[in-house]
C-alpha positions in Angstrom: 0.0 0.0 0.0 1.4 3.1 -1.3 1.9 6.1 1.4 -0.1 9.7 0.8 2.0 12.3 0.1 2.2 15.5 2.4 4.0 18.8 0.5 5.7 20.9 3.6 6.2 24.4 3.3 8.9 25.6 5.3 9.1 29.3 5.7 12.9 29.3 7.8 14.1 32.6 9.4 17.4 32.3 12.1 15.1 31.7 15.0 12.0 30.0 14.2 10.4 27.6 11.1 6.8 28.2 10.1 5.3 24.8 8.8 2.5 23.8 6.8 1.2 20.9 4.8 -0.3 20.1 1.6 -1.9 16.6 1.3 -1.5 15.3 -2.5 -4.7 16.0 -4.7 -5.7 19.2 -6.5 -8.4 20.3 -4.1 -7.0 18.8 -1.2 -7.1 20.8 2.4 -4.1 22.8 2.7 -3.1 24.1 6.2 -0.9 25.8 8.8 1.0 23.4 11.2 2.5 26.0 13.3 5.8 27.6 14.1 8.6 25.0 15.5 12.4 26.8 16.4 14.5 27.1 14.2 17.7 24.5 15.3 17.9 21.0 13.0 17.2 19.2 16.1 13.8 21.0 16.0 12.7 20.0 13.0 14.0 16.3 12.9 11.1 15.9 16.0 8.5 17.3 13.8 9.8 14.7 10.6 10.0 12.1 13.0 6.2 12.8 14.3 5.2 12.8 10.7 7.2 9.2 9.6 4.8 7.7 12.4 1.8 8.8 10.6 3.2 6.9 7.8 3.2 10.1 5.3 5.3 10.7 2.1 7.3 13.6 2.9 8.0 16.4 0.3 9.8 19.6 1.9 10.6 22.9 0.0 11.9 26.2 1.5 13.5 29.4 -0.2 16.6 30.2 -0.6 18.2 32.7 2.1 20.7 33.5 4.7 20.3 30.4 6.2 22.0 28.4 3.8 21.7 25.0 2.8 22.0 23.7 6.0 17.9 22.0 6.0 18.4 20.4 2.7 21.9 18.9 3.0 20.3 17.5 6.5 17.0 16.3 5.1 18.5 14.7 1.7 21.2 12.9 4.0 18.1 11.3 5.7 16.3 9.9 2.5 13.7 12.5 2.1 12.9 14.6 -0.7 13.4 18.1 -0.6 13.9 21.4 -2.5 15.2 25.1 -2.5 13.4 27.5 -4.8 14.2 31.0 -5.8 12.4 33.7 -3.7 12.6 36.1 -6.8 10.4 33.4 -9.0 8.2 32.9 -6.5 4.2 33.8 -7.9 2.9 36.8 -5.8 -0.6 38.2 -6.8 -0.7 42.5 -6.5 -3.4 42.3 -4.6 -2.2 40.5 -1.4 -1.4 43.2 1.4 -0.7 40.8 4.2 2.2 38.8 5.0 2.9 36.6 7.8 5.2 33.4 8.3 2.1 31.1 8.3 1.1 32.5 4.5 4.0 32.3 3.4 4.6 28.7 4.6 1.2 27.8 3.5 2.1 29.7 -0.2 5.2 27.5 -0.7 2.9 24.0 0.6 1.0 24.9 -2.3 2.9 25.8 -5.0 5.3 23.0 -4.4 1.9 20.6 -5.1 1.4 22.4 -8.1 4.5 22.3 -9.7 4.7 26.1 -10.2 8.1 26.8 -8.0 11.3 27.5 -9.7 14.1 25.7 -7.9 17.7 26.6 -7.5 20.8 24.3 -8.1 22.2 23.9 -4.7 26.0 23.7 -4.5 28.0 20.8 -3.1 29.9 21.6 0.3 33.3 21.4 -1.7 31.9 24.0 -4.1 30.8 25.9 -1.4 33.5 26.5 0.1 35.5 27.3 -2.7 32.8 29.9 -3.5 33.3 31.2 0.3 37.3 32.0 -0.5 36.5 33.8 -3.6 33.7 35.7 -1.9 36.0 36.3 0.3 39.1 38.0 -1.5 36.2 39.6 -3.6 35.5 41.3 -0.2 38.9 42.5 0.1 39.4 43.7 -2.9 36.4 46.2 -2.7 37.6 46.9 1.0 41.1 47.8 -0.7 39.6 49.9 -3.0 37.3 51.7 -0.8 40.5 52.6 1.2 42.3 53.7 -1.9 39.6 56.2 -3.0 39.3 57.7 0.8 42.7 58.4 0.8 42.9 60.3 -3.1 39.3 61.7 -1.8 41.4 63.4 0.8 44.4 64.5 -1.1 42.3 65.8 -3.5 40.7 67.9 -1.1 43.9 69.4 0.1 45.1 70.2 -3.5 47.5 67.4 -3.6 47.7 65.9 -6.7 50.1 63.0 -8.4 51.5 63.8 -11.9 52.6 60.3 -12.4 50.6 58.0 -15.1 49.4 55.5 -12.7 48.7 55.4 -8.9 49.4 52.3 -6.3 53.0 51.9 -8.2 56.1 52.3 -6.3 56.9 55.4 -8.1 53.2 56.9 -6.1 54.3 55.3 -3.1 57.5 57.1 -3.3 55.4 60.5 -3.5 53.0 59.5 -0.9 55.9 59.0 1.6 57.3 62.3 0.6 54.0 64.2 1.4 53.8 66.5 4.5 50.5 67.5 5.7 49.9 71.2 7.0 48.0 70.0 10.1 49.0 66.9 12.4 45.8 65.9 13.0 45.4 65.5 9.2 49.0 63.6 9.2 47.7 60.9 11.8 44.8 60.4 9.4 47.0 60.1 6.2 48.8 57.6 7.8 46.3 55.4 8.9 44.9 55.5 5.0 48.4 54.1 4.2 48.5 51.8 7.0 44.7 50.5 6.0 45.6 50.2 1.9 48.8 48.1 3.0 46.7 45.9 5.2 43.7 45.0 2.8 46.1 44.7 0.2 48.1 42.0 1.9 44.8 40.5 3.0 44.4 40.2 -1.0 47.6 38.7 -1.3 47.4 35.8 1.4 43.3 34.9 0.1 44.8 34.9 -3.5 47.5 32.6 -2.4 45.3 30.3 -0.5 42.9 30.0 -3.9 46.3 28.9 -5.8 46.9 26.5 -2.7 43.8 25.2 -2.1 42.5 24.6 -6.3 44.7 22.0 -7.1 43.0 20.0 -4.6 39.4 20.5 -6.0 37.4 18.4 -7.8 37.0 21.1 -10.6 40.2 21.8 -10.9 40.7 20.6 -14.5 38.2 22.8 -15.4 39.6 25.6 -13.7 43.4 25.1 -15.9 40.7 24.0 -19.1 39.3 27.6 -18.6 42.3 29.4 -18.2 43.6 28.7 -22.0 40.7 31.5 -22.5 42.4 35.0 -23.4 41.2 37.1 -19.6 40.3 33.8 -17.8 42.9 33.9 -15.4 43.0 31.6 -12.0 40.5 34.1 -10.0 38.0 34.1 -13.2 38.1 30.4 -13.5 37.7 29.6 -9.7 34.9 32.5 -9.6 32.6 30.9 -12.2 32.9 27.5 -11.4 32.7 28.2 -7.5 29.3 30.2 -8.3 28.0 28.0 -10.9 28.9 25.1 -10.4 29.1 22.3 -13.6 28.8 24.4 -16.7 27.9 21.4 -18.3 24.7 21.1 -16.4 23.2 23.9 -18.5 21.8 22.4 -22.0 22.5 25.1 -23.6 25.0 28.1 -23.8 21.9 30.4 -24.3 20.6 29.1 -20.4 23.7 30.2 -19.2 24.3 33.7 -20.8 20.3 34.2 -19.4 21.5 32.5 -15.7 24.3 35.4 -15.9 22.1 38.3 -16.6 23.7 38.9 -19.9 21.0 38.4 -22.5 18.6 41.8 -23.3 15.3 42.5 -21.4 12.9 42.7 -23.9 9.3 43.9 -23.8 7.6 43.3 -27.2 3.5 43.1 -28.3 2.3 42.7 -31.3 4.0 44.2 -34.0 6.4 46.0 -32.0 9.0 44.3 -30.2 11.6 46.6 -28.0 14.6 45.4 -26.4 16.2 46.7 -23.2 19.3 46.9 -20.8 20.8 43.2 -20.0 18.5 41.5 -17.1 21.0 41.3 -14.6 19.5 38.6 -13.4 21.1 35.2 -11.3 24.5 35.5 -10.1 26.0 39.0 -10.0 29.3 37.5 -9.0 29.9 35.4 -11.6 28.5 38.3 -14.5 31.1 41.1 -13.0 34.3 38.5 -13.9 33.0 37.4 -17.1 33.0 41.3 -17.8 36.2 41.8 -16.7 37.5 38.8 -18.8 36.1 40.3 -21.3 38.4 43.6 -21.8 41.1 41.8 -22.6 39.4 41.2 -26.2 39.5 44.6 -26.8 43.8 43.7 -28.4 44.6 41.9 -31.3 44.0 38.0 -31.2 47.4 36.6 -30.2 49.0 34.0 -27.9 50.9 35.9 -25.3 53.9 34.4 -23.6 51.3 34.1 -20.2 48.9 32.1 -22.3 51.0 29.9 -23.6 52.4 29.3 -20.2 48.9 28.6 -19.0 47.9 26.5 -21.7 50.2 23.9 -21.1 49.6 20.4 -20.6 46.2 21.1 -22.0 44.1 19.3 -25.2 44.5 20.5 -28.7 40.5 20.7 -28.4 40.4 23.0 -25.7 43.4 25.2 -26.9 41.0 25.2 -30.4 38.5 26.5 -28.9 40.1 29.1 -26.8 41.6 30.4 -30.3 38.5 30.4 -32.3 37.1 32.5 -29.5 40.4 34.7 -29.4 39.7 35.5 -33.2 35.9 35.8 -32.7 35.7 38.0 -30.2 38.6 40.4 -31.0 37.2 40.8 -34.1 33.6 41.1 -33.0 35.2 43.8 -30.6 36.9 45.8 -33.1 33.9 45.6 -35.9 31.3 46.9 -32.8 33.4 50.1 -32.0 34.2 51.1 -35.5 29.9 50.9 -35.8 29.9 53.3 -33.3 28.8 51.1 -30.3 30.0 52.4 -26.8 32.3 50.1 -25.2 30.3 49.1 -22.0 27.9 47.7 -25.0 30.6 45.8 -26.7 32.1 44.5 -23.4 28.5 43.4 -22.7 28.4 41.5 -25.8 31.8 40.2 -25.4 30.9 38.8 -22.1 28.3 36.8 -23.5 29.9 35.1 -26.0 32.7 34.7 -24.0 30.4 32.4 -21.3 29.3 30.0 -24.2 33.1 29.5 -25.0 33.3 28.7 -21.6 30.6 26.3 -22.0 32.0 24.4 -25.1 35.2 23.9 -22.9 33.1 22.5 -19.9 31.5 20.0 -22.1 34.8 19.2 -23.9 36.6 18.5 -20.6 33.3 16.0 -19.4 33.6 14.4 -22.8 37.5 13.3 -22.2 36.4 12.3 -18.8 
């Protein structure tokens, strides 16, 4: 005798869980549980409960700031669970109240239906690769953020560089040769030094630790596959396949460019059909490297002695491909800016391309394997 199915809705903040339940048929009663805290311990009493009355378990939650934690947990236990996207979730405009219990009762419902839009949940491994690269993201924009407070400042006091190019040795040179009028505004100046040296050697030790820690990773064939790409360096590769995951589970390039935010909105009816900015939808980390990657196409196609060097020990397939894309894109760069195009445009477009070359490698790398 075949169990019923039950669809539980769990709406999980850091504290509590609001749970409800869906029994299996279209016009079946769909209902509030209640509100159970928020530990694993908590909820493996409430799935035990609901084993005893011999139900068929299917759990779905949304994606938030509490992780992955409930669905690692539950899968490990044999039951069947999901994470959808809070951003696809169906709203209706005319709903002004929102509570926990709705909300859990919502997702109960929707998960019978069908309608959710799930999300591809990242192995731990993956994770925590994605965790270091967040990380010396992090520090990057903290080194930065020092950088402009510091110019901000000098700027203010008329002091100005006439070198070509700040954070060189030669503008560290003038930086230590500056005297400030006041020493109140010294002790400050110096603490902007001291803070650019520190998040820069925070840099420095995360990017070290990626270069340690990569060759250790299950994707790191990818990760040296992706690098005979002209701008795909070590922190692009790691970045896109830390975020994303398996390239090669996207069917086609197309679902990716889309999953990066890359492809045009578009708002067409009828006759008339009008395209927009790029989406920016999915993951913003991932879209920001592919358009840094992407200015290096803005050169002549050429093997440079760094891409050789990268390119070693690598297939003549995947070297192919990171050619034909090298004379694509350049190309395609060059032919877009003599039309006139702006060059955030053309980078745009770059980018895109540039993730379905990415693609074609993937696959080719799960082919030899």
């Amino acid at each position: 005798m075949s169990k019923s199915i039950t669809f539980v809705g769990l709406d999980v903040h850091k504290n509590s869980i609001a749970v409800a339940l869906a029994d299996d048929g279209r016009n079946a009663e769909v209902r509030s549980y209640g509100i159970i805290g928020g530990d694993l311990d908590d909820l493996h009493r409430l799935v035990k409960k609901f084993v005893s009355q011999g139900k068929d378990l299917r759990f779905v939650y949304e994606a938030g700031p509490c992780g992955y934690e409930i669905f690692r947990s539950l899968t490990a236990k044999g039951f069947d669970c999901a994470v959808c996207s809070p951003a696809h979730l169906p709203k209706s405009s005319g709903v002004r109240i929102k509570t926990d219990r709705r909300d859990a009762v919502t997702l109960a419902r929707l998960h019978r239906a069908g309608e959710l839009t799930y999300v591809y949940v990242p192995r731990t491994d993956d994770e925590a690769m994605r965790d270091l690269t967040r990380a010396r993201e992090d520090a990057v924009k903290a080194q930065r953020v020092c950088r402009q407070q510091l110019c901000g400042m000098l700027l203010r006091l008329g002091y100005r560089y006439k070198g070509k190019t700040n954070w060189t040795l030669e503008h560290f040179r003038w930086l230590s040769d500056q005297k400030l009028p006041s020493p109140a505004q010294q002790v400050v100046f110096q603490e902007y030094i001291t803070a650019i040296e520190e998040s820069t050697e925070r840099v420095n030790r995360l990017t070290c630790q990626i270069q340690t820690l990569v060759p250790s990773w299950r994707m790191a064939p990818v990760v040296q596959a992706l690098q005979a790409l002209r701008g795909a360096s070590l922190i692009v590769a790691c970045t896109m396949l830390a975020e994303l995951g398996d390239l090669s589970r996207f069917e086609h390039p197309k679902l990716l460019m889309a999953f990066l935010g890359l492809v045009p909105s578009e708002h067409s009816s009828g006759e008339r059909k009008r395209q927009g900015n790029i989406t920016k939808t999915g993951n913003g980390h991932a879209r920001r490297v592919m358009v840094e990657a992407a200015q290096a196409y803005s050169h002549p196609a050429r093997i440079t002695r760094s891409l050789l060097k990268r390119q070693e020990g690598l297939s003549k397939e995947v070297k192919a491909i990171a050619w034909k894309c090298q004379v694509r894109l350049c190309a395609r760069f060059r032919r877009m800016m003599e039309k006139g195009k702006s060059r955030n445009l053309t980078i745009t477009a770059i980018a895109r391309e540039l993730a379905a070359f990415m693609w074609a490698i993937a696959i080719q790398e799960k082919v030899a394997c």
